[in-house]
C-alpha positions as CSV (number, residue, x, y, z in Angstrom):
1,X,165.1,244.6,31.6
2,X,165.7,242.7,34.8
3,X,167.1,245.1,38.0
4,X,168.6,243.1,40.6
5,X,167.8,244.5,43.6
6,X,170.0,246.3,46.2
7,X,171.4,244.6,49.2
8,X,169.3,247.3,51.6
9,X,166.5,246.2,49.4
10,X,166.9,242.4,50.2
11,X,167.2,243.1,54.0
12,X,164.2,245.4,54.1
13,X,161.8,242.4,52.3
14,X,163.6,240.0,54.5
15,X,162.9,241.9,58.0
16,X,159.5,241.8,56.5
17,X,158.8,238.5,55.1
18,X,160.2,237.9,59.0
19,X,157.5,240.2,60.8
20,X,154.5,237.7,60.6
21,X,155.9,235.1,62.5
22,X,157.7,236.9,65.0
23,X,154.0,238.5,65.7
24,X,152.9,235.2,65.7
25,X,155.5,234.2,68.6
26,X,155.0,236.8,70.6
27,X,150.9,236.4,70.4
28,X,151.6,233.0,71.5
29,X,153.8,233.6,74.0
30,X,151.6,236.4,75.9
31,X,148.8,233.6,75.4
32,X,150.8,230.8,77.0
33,X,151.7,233.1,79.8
34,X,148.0,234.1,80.6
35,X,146.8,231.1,80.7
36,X,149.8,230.1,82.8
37,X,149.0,233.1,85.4
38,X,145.2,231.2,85.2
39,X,145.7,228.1,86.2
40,X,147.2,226.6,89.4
41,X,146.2,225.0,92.5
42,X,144.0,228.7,92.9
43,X,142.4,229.2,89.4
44,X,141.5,232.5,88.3
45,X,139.1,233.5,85.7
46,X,139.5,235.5,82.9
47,X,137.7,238.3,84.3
48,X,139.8,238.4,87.6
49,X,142.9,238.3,85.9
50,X,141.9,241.8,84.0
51,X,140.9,242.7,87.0
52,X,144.7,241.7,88.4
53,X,145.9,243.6,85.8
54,X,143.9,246.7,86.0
55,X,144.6,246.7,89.8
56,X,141.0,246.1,91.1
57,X,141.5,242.0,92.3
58,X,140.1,241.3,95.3
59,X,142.6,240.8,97.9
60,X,142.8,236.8,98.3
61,X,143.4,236.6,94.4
62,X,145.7,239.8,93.8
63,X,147.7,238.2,97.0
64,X,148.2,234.8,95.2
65,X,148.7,236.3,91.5
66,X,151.0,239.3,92.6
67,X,153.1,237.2,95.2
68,X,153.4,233.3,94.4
69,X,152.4,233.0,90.6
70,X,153.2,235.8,88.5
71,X,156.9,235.6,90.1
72,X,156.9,232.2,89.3
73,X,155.5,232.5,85.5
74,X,158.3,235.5,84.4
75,X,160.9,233.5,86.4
76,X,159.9,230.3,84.1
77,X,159.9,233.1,81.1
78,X,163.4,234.2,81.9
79,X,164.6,231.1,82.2
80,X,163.3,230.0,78.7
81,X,164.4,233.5,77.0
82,X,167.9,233.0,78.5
83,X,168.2,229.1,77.2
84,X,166.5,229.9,74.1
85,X,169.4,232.6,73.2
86,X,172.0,230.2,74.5
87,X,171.6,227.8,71.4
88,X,172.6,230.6,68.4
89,X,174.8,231.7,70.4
90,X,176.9,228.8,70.9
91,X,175.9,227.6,67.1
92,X,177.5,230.7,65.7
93,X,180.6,230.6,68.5
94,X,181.4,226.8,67.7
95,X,180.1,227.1,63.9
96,X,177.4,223.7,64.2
97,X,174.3,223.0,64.2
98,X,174.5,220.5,67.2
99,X,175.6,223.1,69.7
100,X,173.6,223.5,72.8
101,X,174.5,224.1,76.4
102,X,173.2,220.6,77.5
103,X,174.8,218.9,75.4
104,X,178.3,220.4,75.5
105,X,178.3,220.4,80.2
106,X,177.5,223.7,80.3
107,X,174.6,223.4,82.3
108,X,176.0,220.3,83.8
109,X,178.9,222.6,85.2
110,X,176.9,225.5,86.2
111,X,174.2,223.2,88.2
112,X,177.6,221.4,89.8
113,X,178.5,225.1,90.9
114,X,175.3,226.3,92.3
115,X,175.1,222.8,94.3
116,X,178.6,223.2,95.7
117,X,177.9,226.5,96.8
118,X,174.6,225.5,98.6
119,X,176.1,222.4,100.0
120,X,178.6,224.6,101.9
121,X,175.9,226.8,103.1
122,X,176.2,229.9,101.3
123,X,173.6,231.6,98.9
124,X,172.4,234.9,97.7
125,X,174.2,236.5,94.3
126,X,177.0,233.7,94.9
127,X,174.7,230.8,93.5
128,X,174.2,232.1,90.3
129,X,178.1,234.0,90.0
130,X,179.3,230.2,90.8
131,X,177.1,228.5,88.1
132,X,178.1,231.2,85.6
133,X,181.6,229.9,86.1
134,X,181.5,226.5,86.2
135,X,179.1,227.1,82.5
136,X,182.5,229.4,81.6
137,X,184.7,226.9,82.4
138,X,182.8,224.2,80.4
139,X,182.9,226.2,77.3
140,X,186.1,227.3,77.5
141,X,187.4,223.7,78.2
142,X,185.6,222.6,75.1
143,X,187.0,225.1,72.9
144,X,190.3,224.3,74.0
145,X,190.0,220.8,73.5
146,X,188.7,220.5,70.2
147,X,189.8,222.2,66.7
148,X,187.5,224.7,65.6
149,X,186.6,222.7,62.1
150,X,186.1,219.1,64.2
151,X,182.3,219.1,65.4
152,X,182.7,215.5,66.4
153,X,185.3,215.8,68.3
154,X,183.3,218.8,70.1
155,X,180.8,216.8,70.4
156,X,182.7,214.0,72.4
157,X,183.7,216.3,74.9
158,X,180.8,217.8,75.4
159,X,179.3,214.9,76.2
160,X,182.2,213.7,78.3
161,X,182.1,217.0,80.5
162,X,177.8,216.4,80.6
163,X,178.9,213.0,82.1
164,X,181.1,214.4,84.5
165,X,178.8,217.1,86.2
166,X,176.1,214.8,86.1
167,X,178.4,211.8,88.0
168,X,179.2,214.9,90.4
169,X,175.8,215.9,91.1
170,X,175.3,212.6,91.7
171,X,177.9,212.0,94.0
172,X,176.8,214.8,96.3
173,X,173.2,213.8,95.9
174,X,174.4,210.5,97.8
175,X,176.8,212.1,100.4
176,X,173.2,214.8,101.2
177,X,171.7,214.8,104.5
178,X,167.9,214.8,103.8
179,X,166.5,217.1,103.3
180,X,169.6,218.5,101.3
181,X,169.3,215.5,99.3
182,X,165.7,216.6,97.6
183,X,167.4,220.5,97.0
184,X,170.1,218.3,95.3
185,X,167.3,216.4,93.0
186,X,165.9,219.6,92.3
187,X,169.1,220.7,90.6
188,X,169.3,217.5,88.5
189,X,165.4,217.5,87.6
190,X,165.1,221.4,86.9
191,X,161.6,223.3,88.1
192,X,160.5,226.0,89.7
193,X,158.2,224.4,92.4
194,X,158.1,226.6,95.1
195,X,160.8,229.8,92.9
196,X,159.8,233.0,92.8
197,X,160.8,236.3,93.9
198,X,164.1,235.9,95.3
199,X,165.1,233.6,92.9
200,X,164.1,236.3,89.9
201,X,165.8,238.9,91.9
202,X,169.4,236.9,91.7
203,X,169.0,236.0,87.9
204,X,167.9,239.4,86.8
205,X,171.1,241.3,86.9
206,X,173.0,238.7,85.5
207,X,170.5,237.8,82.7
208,X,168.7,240.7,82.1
209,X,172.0,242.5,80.6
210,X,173.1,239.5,79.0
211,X,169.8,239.6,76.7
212,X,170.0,242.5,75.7
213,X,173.7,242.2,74.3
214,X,173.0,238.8,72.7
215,X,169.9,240.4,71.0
216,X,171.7,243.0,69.0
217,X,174.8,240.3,67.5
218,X,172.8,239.2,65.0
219,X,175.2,240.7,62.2
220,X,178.0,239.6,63.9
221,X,176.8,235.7,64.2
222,X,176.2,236.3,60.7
223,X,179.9,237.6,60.3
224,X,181.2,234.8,62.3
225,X,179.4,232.4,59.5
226,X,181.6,233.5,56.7
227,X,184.7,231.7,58.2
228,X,187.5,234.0,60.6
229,X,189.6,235.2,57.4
230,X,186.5,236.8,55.9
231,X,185.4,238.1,58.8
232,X,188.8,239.9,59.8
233,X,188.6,241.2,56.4
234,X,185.6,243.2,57.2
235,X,187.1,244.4,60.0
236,X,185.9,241.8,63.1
237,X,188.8,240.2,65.7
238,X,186.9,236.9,65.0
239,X,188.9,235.4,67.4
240,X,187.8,238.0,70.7
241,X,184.6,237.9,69.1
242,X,183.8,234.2,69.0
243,X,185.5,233.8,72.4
244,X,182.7,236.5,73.8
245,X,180.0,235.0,72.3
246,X,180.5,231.8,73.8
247,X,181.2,233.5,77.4
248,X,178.1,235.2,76.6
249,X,176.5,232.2,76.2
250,X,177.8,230.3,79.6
251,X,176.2,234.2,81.3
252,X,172.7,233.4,80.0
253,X,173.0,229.2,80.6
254,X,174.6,229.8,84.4
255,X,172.0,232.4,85.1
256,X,169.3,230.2,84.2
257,X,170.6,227.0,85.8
258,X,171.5,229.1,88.6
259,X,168.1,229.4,89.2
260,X,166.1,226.8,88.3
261,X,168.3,223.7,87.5
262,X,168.9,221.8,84.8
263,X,166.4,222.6,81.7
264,X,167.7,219.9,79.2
265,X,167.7,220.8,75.6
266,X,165.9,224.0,75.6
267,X,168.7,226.3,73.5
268,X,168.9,223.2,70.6
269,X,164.7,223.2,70.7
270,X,164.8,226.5,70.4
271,X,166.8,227.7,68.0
272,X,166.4,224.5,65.6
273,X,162.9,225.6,65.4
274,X,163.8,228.8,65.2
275,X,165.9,228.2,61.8
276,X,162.6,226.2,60.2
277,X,160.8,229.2,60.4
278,X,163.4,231.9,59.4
279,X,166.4,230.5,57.8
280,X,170.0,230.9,58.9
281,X,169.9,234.7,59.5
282,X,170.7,235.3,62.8
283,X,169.5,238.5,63.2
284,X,166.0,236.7,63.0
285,X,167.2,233.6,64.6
286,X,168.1,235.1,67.9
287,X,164.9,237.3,68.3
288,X,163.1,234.2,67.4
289,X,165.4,231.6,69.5
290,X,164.4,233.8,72.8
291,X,161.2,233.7,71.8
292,X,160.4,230.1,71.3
293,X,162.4,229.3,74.4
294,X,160.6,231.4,76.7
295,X,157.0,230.0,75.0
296,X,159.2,226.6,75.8
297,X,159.9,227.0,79.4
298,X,156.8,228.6,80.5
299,X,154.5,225.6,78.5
300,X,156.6,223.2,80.5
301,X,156.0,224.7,83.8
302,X,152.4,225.1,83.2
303,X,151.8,221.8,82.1
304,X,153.9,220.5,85.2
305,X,151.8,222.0,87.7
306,X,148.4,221.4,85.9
307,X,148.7,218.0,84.5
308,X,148.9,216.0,88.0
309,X,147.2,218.4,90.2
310,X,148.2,218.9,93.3
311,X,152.0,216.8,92.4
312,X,154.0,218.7,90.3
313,X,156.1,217.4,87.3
314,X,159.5,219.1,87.1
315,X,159.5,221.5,83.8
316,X,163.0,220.1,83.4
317,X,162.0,216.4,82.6
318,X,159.6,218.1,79.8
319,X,162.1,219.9,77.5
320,X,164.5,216.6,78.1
321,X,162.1,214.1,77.2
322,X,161.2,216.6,74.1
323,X,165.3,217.5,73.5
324,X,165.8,213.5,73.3
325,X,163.2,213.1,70.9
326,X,164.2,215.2,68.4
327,X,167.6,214.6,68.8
328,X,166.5,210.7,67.8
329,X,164.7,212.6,65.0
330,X,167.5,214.0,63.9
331,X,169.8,210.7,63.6
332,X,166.8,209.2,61.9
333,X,166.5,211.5,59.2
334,X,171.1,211.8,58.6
335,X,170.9,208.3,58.1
């Protein structure tokens, strides 16, 4: 006699099946970060960076690792985590596949803030609060604009908004005194040459939270999947809900961009890679999503500061090249 199993049953096997390769990413993320903390313009062995660890560096290396690198490497990390969550989140708020903050202005807006801001000589906790609402304003702008059931016409607006920051970016990078003109670039081309500490400290309170709540929606994404009616059936305001999630999402993206610039692609990378290696189940595809971003983010910036030794490649132009190319990928493989 066949005995279907139970619904709990099904979710316990599938948090399972899931447990190997989230083991996996993490492994591979704590591997990509020591070997990021390694290597630099002052390498470190293996042995030294145990020693680091344990507290017993000698001063000239604990000074670099402690003040200069490991900043830099968990600012890269936070960066990736936040980007990487941004892309399920907006996937389940707008209900496609194609959703990502690049692509839709969110980052476009939220660099546009953080420049504007600069350019007028203020800083500190404003830089990131501005870029947070210039990423709110791009998502709500493109929710209002576009029905909830047309992805194309999303799509177009997204784009149209992208073009707009980017054309007003631009036009400040012209009208920039050097060398306000290269902090400009910077914002355009994001990296973290030269980040650190007080940039980790002003994305921290706005991200670190932010995480945490995006972690623990994986039911509701899921909820959100089964169409608004259904949803407000079992009890969810799908409407409040979706609207949060995406607000949520503009948090982590303006956050991010608020601190390092423009990271092209990294939420669509992310999660798209994400859903190859565990399905459409959010509950697995955000955990993995901030995962894979912050492996991402951090590969970028170590290859940027490694591969042309002492010149640095923005992290930035990484993820967009690689965003681009799977995005060709992808129109290849519709057709």
């Amino acid at each position: 006699m066949n005995v279907s199993p139970s619904p709990a049953r099904v979710t316990r096997l599938g948090r399972v099946s899931a447990a190997p390769g989230m083991i996996a990413l993490a492994a591979l993320l704590l591997i990509v970060l020591g070997i990021a903390l390694a290597n630099g313009a002052y390498p470190v062995t293996l042995e030294t960076l145990l020693a680091w660890v344990g507290g017993r560096a000698d001063p000239a290396a604990a000074q670099i690792l402690s003040t200069v690198r490991a900043p830099r490497v968990l600012l890269a990390l936070l960066v990736g985590v936040s980007l990487g969550l941004t892309g399920p989140l907006l996937q389940a708020g707008f209900r496609t596949s194609l959703a990502d903050s690049y692509l839709l202005g969110l980052a476009g807006f939220a660099a546009l803030g953080a420049v504007l801001l600069q350019q007028i000589g203020l800083q500190g906790f404003g830089t990131p609060l501005l870029a947070i609402l210039g990423a709110g304003f791009a998502v709500l702008t493109v929710g209002q604009l576009s029905s909830e059931r047309s992805s194309e016409r999303r799509a177009l607006i997204g784009v149209a908004l992208a073009a707009i920051s980017l054309a007003g970016l631009s036009l400040l990078l012209a009208l920039s005194q050097s060398p306000s003109s290269a902090n400009v670039l910077g914002w355009i081309i994001g990296g973290f040459y030269a980040l650190g500490v007080p940039e980790l400290q002003l994305m921290l309170p706005f991200a670190g939270p932010a995480i945490v709540i995006a972690l623990l929606l994986g039911r509701t994404a899921n909820l959100l999947q089964l169409g608004d009616d259904i949803a407000q059936n079992l009890g969810l305001n799908a409407y409040v809900v979706r609207n949060a999630v995406l607000m949520l999402a503009a948090v982590l993206t303006g956050a991010a961009v608020g601190s390092s610039g423009l990271m092209g692609f990294v939420g669509l990378l992310a999660v798209s890679a994400a859903r190859a290696m565990f399905g459409t189940d959010y509950r697995k595809l955000l955990p993995a999503s901030a995962l894979i971003g912050g492996i991402l983010v951090s590969l970028a910036d170590l290859l940027g500061r490694t591969l042309l030794s002492p010149n640095e490649i923005p992290a930035g132009a990484f993820t967009t090249v690689l965003g681009g190319l799977w995005l060709v990928a992808l129109s290849r493989r519709a057709r």
